[in-house]
C-alpha positions in Angstrom: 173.2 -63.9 -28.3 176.8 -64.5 -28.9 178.5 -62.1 -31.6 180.5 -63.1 -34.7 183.8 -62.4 -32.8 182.8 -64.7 -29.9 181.7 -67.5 -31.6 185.0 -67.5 -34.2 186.8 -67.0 -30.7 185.9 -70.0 -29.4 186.4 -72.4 -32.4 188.4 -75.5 -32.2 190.6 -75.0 -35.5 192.9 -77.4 -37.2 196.8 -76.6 -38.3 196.7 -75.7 -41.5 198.8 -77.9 -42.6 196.4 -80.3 -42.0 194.0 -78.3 -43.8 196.0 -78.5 -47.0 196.8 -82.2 -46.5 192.9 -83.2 -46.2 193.0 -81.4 -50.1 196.3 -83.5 -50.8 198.6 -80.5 -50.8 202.0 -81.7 -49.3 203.4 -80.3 -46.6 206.4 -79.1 -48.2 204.2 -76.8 -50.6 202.5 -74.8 -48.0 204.1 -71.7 -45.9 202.2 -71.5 -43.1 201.8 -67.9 -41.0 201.2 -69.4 -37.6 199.2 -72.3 -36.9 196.2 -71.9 -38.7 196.7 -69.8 -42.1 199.4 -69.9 -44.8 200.5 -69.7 -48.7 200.0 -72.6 -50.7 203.1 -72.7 -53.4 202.9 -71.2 -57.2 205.4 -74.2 -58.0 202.4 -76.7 -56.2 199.7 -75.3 -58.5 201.4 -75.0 -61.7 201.2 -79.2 -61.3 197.9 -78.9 -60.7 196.9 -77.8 -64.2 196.4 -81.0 -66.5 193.6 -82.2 -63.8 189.7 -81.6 -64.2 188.0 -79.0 -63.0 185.1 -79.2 -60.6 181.8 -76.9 -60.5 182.0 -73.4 -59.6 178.9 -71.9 -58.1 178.5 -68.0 -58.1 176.7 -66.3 -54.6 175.6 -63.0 -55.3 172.9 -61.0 -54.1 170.2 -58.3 -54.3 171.0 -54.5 -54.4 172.6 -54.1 -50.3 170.7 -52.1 -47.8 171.6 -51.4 -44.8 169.1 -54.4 -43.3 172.1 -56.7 -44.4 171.9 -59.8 -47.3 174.3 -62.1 -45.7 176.3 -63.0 -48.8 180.0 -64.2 -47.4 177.6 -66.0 -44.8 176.1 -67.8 -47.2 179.4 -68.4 -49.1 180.3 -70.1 -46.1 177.7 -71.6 -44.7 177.1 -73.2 -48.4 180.6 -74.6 -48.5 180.2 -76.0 -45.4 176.8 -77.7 -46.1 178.1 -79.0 -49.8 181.0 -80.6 -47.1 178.3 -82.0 -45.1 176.4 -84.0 -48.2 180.1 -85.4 -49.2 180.5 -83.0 -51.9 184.1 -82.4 -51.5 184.3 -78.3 -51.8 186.7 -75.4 -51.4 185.0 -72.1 -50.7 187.4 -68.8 -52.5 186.7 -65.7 -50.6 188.1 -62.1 -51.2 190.3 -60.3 -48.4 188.8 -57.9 -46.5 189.9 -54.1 -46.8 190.9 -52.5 -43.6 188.7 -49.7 -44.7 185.0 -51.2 -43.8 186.4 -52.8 -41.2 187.1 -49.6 -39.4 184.5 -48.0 -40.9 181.1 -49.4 -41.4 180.8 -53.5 -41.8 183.1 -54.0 -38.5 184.4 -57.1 -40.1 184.0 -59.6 -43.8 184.8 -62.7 -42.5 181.0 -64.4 -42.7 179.1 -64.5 -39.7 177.4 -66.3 -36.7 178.1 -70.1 -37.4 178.9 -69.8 -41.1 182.5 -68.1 -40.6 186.0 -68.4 -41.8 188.5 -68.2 -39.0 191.1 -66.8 -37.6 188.4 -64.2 -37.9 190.6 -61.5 -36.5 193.7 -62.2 -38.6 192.2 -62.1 -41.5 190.5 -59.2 -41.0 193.4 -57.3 -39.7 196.4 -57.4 -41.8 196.3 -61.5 -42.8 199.1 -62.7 -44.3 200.3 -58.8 -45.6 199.0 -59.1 -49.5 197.1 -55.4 -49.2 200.4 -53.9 -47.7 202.3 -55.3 -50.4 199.7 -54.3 -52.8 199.8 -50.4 -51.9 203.7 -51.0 -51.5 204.1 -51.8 -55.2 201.4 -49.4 -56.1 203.2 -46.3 -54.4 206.4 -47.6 -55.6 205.5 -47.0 -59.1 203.9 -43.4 -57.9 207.2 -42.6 -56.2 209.4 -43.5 -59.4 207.5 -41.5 -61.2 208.0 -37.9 -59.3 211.6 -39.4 -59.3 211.7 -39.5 -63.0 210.5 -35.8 -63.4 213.1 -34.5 -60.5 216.1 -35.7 -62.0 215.6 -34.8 -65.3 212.7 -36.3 -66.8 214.1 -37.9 -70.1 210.6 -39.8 -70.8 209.1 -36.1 -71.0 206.4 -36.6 -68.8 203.9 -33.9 -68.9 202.7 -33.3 -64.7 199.7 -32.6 -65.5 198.8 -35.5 -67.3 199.9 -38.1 -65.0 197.2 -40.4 -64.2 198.6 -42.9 -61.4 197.5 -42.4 -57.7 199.0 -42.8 -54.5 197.1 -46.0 -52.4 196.1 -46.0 -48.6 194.4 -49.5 -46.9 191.7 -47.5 -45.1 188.5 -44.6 -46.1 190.5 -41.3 -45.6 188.3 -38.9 -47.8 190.9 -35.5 -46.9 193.4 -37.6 -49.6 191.2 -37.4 -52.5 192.8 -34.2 -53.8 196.2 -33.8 -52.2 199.4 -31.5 -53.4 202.6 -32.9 -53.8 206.3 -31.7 -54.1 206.0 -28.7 -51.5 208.7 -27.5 -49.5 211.1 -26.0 -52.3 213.1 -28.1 -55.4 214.8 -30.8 -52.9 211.3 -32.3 -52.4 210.7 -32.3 -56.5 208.1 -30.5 -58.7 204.8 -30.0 -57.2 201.8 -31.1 -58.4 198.4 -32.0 -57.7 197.9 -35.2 -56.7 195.4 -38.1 -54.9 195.1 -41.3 -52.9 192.4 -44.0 -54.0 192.2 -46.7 -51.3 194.2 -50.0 -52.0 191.2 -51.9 -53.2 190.8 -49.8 -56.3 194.6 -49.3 -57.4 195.0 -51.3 -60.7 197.6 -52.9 -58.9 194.9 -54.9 -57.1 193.0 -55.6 -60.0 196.4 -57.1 -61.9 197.0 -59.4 -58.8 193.5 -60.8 -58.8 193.7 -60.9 -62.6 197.2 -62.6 -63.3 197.9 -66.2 -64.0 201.6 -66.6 -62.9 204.2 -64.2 -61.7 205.5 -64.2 -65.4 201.7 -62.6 -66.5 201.7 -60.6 -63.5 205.1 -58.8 -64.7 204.2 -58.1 -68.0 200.6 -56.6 -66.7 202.5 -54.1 -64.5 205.0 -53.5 -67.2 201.7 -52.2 -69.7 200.4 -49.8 -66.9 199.6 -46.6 -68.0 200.7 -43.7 -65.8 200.3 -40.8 -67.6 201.0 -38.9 -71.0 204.0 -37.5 -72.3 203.5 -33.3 -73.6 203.4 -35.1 -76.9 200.4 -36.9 -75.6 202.5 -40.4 -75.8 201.2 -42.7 -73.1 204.0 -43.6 -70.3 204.4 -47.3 -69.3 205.6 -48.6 -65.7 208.0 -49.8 -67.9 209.2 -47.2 -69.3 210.5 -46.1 -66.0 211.6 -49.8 -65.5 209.4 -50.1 -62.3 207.8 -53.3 -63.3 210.1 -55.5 -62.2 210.7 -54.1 -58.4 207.0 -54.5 -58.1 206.8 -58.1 -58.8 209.5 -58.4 -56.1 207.1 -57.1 -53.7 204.6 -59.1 -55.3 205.7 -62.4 -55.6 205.2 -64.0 -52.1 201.6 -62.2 -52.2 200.7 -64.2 -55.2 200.8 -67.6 -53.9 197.1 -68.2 -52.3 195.9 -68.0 -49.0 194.7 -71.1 -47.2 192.5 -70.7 -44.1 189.3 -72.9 -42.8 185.8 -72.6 -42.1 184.8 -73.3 -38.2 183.7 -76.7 -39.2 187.7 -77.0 -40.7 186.6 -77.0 -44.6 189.2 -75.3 -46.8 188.7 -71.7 -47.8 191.1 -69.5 -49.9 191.2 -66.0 -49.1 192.9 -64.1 -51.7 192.6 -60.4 -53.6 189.9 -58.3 -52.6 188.6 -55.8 -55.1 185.4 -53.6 -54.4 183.2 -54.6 -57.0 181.3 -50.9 -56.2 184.5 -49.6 -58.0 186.7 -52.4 -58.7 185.7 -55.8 -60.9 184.7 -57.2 -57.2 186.2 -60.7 -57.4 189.2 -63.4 -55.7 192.0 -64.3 -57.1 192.3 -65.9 -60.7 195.0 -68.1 -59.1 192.8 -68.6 -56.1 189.6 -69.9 -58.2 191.6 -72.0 -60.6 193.4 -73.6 -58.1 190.5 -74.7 -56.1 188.6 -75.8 -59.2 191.9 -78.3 -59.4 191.5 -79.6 -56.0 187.6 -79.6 -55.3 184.4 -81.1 -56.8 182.6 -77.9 -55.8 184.0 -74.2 -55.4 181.8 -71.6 -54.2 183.2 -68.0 -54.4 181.2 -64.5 -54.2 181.2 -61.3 -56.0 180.9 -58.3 -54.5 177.7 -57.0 -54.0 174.8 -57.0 -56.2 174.4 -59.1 -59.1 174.8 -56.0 -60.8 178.0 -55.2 -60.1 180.0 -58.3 -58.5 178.2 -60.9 -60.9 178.3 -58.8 -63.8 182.2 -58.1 -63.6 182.3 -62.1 -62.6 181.1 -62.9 -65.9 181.8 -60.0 -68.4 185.7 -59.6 -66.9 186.6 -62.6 -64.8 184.7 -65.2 -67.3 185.6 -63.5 -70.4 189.4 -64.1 -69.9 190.0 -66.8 -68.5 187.4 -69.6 -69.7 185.6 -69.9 -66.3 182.1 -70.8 -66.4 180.1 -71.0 -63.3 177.3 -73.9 -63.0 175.2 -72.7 -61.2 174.1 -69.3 -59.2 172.6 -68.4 -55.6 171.2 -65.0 -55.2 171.1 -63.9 -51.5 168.0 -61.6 -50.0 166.3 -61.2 -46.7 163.0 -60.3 -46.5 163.9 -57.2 -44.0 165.7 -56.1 -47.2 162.9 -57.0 -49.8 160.7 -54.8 -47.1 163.4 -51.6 -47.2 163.4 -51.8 -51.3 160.2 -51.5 -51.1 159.9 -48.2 -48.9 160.1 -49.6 -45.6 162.1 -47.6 -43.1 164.9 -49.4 -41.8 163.9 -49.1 -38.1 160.5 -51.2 -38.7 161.8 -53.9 -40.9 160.9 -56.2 -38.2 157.2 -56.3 -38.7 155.0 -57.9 -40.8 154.5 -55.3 -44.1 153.5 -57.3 -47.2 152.9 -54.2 -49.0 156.2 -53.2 -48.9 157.7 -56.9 -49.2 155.4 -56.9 -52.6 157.0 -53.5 -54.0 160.3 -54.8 -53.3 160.2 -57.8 -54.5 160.7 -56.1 -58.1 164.6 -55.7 -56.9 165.0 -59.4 -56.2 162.9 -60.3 -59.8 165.1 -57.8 -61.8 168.4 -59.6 -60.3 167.0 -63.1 -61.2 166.5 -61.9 -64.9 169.4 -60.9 -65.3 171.2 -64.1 -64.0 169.1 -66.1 -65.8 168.5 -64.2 -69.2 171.8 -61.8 -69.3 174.2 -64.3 -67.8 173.0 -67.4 -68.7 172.9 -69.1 -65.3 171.0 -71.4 -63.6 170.0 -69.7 -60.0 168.0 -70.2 -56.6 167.2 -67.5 -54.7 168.3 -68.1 -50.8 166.6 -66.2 -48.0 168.6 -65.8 -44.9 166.1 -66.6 -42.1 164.6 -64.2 -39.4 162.9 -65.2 -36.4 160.8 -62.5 -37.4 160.3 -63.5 -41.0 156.5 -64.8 -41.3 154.4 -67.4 -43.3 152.8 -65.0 -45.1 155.9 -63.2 -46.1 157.5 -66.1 -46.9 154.8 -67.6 -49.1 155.1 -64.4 -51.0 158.2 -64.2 -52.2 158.3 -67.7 -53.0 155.1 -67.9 -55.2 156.7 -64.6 -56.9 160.0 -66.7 -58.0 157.7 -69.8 -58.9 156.5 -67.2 -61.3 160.0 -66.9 -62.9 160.7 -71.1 -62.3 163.3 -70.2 -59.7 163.2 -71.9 -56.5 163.5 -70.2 -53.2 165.5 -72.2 -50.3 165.1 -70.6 -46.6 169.0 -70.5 -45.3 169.6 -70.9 -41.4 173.6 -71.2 -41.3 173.9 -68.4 -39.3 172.4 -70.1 -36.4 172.3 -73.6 -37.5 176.1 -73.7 -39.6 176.6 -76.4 -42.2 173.2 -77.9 -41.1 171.3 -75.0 -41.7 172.1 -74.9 -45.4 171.5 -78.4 -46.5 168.5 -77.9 -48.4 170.2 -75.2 -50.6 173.3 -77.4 -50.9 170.8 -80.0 -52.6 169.1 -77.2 -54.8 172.7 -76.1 -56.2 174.0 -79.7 -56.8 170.5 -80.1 -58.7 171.1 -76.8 -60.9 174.7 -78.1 -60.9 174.1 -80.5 -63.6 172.3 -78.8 -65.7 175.0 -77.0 -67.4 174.1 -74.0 -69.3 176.1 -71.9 -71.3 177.3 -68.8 -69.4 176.4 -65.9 -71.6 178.1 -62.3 -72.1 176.3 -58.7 -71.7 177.8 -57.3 -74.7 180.7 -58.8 -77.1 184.2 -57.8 -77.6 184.1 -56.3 -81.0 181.0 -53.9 -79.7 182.5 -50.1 -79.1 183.5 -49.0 -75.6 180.2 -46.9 -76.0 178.1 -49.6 -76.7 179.4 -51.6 -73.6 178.4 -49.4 -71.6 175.2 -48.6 -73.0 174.3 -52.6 -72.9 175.3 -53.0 -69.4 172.9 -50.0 -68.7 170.1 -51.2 -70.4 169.9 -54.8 -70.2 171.3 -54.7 -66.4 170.6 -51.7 -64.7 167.1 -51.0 -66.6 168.5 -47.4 -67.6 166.6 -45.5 -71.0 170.4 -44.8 -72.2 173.8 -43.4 -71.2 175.7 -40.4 -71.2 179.1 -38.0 -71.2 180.8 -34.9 -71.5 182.3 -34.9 -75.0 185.7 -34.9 -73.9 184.7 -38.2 -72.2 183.2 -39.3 -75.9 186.6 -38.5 -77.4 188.7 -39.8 -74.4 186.7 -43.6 -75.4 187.6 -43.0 -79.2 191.2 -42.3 -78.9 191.6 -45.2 -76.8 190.0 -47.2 -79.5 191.9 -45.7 -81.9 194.9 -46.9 -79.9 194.1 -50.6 -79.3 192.5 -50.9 -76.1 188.5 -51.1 -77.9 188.2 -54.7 -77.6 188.8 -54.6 -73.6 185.9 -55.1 -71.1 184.7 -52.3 -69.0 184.3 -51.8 -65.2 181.5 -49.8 -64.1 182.0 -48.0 -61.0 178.8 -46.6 -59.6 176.6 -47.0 -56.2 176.0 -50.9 -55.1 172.7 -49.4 -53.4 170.7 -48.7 -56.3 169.8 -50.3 -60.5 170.9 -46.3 -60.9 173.5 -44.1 -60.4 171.6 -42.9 -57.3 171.9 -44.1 -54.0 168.4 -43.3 -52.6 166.4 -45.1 -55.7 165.3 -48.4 -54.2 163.4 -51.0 -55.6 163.8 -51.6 -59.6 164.0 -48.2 -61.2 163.8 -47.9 -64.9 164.1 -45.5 -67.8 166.8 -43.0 -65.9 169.9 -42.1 -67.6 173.2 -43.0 -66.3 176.1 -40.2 -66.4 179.7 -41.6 -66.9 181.5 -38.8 -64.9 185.1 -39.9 -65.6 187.3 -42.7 -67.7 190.0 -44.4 -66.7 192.5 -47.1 -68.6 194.0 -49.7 -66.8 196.1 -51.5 -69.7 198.0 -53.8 -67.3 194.4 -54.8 -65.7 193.3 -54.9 -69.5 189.8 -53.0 -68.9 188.4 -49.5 -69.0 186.7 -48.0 -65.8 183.9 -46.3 -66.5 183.1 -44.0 -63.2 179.4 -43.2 -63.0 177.3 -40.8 -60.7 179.1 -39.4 -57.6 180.8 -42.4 -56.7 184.1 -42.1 -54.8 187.7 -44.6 -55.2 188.3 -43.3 -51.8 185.8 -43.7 -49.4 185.4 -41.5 -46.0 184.4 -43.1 -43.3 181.4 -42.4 -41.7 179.5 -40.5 -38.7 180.7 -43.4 -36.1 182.8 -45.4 -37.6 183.3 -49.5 -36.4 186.7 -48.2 -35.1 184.9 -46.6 -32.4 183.7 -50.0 -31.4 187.3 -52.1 -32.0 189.0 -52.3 -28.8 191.6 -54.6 -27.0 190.4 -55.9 -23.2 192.6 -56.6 -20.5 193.5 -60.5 -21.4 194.6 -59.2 -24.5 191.5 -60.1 -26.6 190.2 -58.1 -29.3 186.7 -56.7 -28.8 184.0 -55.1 -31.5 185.1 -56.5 -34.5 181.8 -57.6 -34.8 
C-alpha cells in the first residue's frame, strides 16, 4: 500500500495560476510561490464583496482517538466529490503547525487519495504565514522588555505582564523560562514562557481579521500586561502595532493550492481548536463563499471544540452561517470509545461499537439541537468494518433522523464520496437557522457554564476565587459581552483525557483566564491542558528523513 507521501508525490498538478483562473481570479491578482501554490490579492477580494455567497458546509467529527477520524480527508475528499457532481466548490483548510508534524500526526494535509498537494510544502514551512506569525508575536514580547530597560515610562509592573514568547514546534522545557540573565545590559529579569505559535493571540487576530486596516487595530487592543497601578497595557501603547502589520501584511492575503484531482483549496491560519478557536481564515472563508457554490472547511477536532468555536466565535462575528454539517467517525474509533483497546480495533466487537456509539449520538445532538444544523454522519470505511457493525450504527442515527453515508475517498478519491456529496447538497437546501450556545449579554460565567452543560454534558463548573474575580473585573471593564474559548483535552466530553465514551455529570475546573482583547474573546483554560505541547516518546521527526535523490521520506 502506497503512503500519503507517495501518492501526493506522484500527482500530476496544475500551475496555480491556472488554478485561480479556473475560479476567474486574474492572473495579475495572484503571487504565486513556485509553480503550484501562491497568494491570491487583498485588492482582488475586496471586489469580490457585492457578489452572493454560496453554501458553506461544516466537517467536524467525533471526540479523536488515537484509531484516527479522517476529518481533513474527508474535507477533501468531499470537495472533490461536490466537483465531481458539478457543484462548483472551494475547499478552506487550516495550515498545519510544524509541531504535530514532527511530533505525532507526521503530516495535515488529508490523506490517501483525498489530499491537497504540494503535500510537503505545505506541511513544511508553506508560503512562511506561521514564521511571520511568531515574528510579529515576539516582536511585541521583545518591545516590551525594551520598554522596561530603558526606562519604562508606561510603568509596567514585570510581574504582571501577560504576553508570551511563540515557538512553531512542541518544546515543553519553554513553558516556564527566565529572562534578562546575564547582568543589566541584557535588561530586568523575569520569569517568562513560550506558548507554540498556534496559540499566540496573534494567530487568532490573523484568522479573525477582515482587512489589514481590522487587523491593525486588533493588534493595537492587545493586552500585554498591567501597569503597578493595575492599568492594562496596549501593543499600542508601546506603538508596536504597526510594525507587526508590516510583517503581517503579505501573510494576510490567502493561500491558493489544489486538491490531487486540481480543485481549488485555500490553506490559510491554523489555530488548535484544543486551545485556540480551531478555525481558517475569515478572509479565506469569505473569499471562497464569493467564488464558489459550495465551500467546505473543517474545525478542529471534535464538534466540541472546533464546531463549537465555529459557531459561537467564528459565526457570531462575522454573519457566517453554515448549511449544512458532516460529522466524521470510524467504527475502529466508535469501538475504542467504547473500551476497546486500541491494538484490537480490527475485530468484530459490537459490544463495544454499542457503548461507543453514545460519543457519536452526543455530537449529533449537539449539531443538531445546540447549533442548529442540519448533519450526516460519514463513516470512513475499513476493509475490516463489517455488516453487522455497520447496520448498527446506522439504525442508531435513524433513531436521531440522521443519515449515515459510508465514505471511501481515501482509496477511491472524489468517487468514493459521491453519495455523501448528494446527502450534503440535500441537507443543503434545507436551510435552518444556525443557533448560539449561550447569548452575548449572558455573564462570562454563565458562558462557560452553558457550554459545559449543554455541550460537554458536565453537572456544573468551577474556579479558584481569584479566577471568579479575574472574570468580574474584566466585565466590569468592558470585555463581558465577548465570546469565550475553552481550552481543554480534544479526547474527552471532560476535562480528562482518559474518559471515553459520553461522560456526564463531572465538573469541569477552569484552571486559568486569559483576555485576548485584540482576538476579542476570553480563554478559559480547563483541566491540565498545555499552550505548549511536548512532543512525545518517538516523535514523527524520527521518521522524517531526506533519501539520496533528494526526496523527502516519513512525512506520512
Amino acid at each position: 500500500m502506497e503512503s500519503d507521501i507517495e501518492i501526493a508525490q506522484k500527482a500530476k498538478m496544475n500551475k496555480v495560476v491556472d488554478v485561480a483562473s479556473a475560479l476567474g481570479i486574474p492572473e495579475d491578482s495572484i503571487e504565486p510561490y513556485g509553480h503550484y501554490k501562491g497568494k491570491i490579492a487583498l485588492s482582488y477580494l475586496e471586489t469580490l464583496k457585492k457578489k452572493p455567497d454560496g453554501k458553506l458546509i461544516l466537517v467536524t467529527a467525533i471526540s479523536p482517538t488515537p484509531a484516527g477520524e479522517g476529518k481533513t480527508t474527508t474535507t477533501v475528499g468531499l470537495g472533490d466529490a461536490l466537483n465531481r457532481i458539478g457543484k462548483k466548490t472551494v475547499i478552506c483548510l487550516r495550515e498545519p503547525s510544524l509541531g504535530p508534524v514532527f511530533g505525532v500526526k507526521g503530516g495535515a494535509a488529508g490523506g490517501g487519495h483525498a489530499q491537497i498537494v504540494p503535500m510537503e510544502d505545505i506541511n513544511l514551512h508553506f508560503t512562511g504565514d506561521f514564521s511571520a506569525i511568531a515574528l510579529a508575536n515576539n516582536l511585541l514580547a521583545a518591545m516590551i522588555d525594551n520598554h522596561i530597560n530603558h526606562g519604562n515610562t508606561l510603568d509596567i509592573d514585570p510581574r504582571r505582564i501577560t504576553w508570551k514568547r511563540v515557538v512553531d514546534m512542541n518544546d515543553r522545557a519553554l513553558r516556564d523560562i527566565v529572562v534578562g540573565n546575564g547582568g543589566t545590559a541584557n535588561g530586568f529579569v523575569r520569569q517568562d514562557g513560550f506558548d507554540i505559535v498556534v496559540a499566540s493571540e496573534v494567530m487568532a487576530i490573523f484568522c479573525l481579521a477582515t482587512s489589514v486596516q481590522d487587523l491593525k487595530k486588533r493588534l493595537g487592543d492587545i493586552v500585554i500586561g498591567y501597569s503597578r497601578e493595575l492599568k492594562p497595557i496596549h501593543a499600542r501603547d508601546l506603538n508596536a502595532h504597526g510594525a507587526m502589520t508590516v510583517l503581517l501584511k503579505d501573510a494576510l492575503q490567502p493561500n491558493l493550492v489544489q486538491t490531487l484531482e486540481n480543485n481549488p483549496a485555500f490553506v490559510h491560519g491554523g489555530p488548535f481548536a484544543n486551545i485556540a478557536h480551531g478555525c481558517n481564515s475569515v478572509i479565506a472563508t469569505q473569499s471562497a463563499l464569493k467564488l464558489g457554490e459550495y465551500v467546505v472547511t473543517e474545525a478542529g477536532f471534535g464538534a466540541d471544540l472546533g464546531a463549537e468555536k465555529f459557531i459561537d466565535i467564528k459565526c457570531r462575528k462575522t454573519g457566517l452561517k453554515p448549511a449544512a454539517c458532516v460529522l466524521v467517525a470510524t467504527i475502529r474509533a466508535l469501538k475504542y470509545h467504547g473500551g476497546k483497546d486500541v491494538k484490537a480495533l480490527n475485530t468484530e466487537d459490537l459490544d463495544a461499537l454499542q457503548k461507543g456509539l453514545v460519543n457519536l449520538e452526543r455530537h449529533v445532538e449537539n449539531v443538531k439541537t445546540h447549533y442548529g444544523l442540519p448533519c450526516v454522519v460519514s463513516i470512513n470505511r475499513f476493509t475490516f468494518d463489517t455488516d453487522a457493525e455497520i447496520s448498527l450504527v446506522t439504525e442508531r442515527m435513524k433513531a436521531l433522523d440522521v443519515n449515515v453515508v459510508l465514505a471511501e475517498h481515501w482509496a477511491k478519491g472524489s468517487a468514493g464520496a459521491e453519495g455523501l456529496a448528494h446527502e450534503v447538497v440535500r441537507l443543503a437546501e434545507r436551510g435552518d437557522a444556525v443557533k448560539f450556545v449561550y447569548d452575548d449579554q449572558d455573564s462570562l460565567w454563565d458562558k462557560m457554564k452553558k457550554v459545559a452543560t449543554k455541550i460537554y454534558g458536565a453537572a456544573d463548573i468551577s474556579a479558584s476565587a481569584k479566577i471568579k474575580q479575574q472574570l468580574k473585573a474584566w466585565e466590569e471593564a468592558g470585555y463581558g459581552h465577548y465570546p469565550i474559548c475553552v481550552a481543554k483535552t480534544q479526547s474527552s466530553f471532560s476535562s480528562d483525557a482518559t474518559l471515553r465514551g459520553a461522560p456526564s455529570g463531572h465538573m469541569v475546573n477552569i484552571r486559568e483566564v486569559r483576555l485576548a482583547a485584540g482576538a476579542q474573546f476570553i480563554v478559559m483554560i480547563c483541566g491540565d491542558i498545555m499552550t505548549m505541547p511536548g512532543l512525545p516518546k518517538v516523535p514523527s521527526a524520527e521518521k522524517i528523513d531526506i533519501d539520496e535523490n533528494g526526496k523527502v521520506v516519513g512525512l506520512f
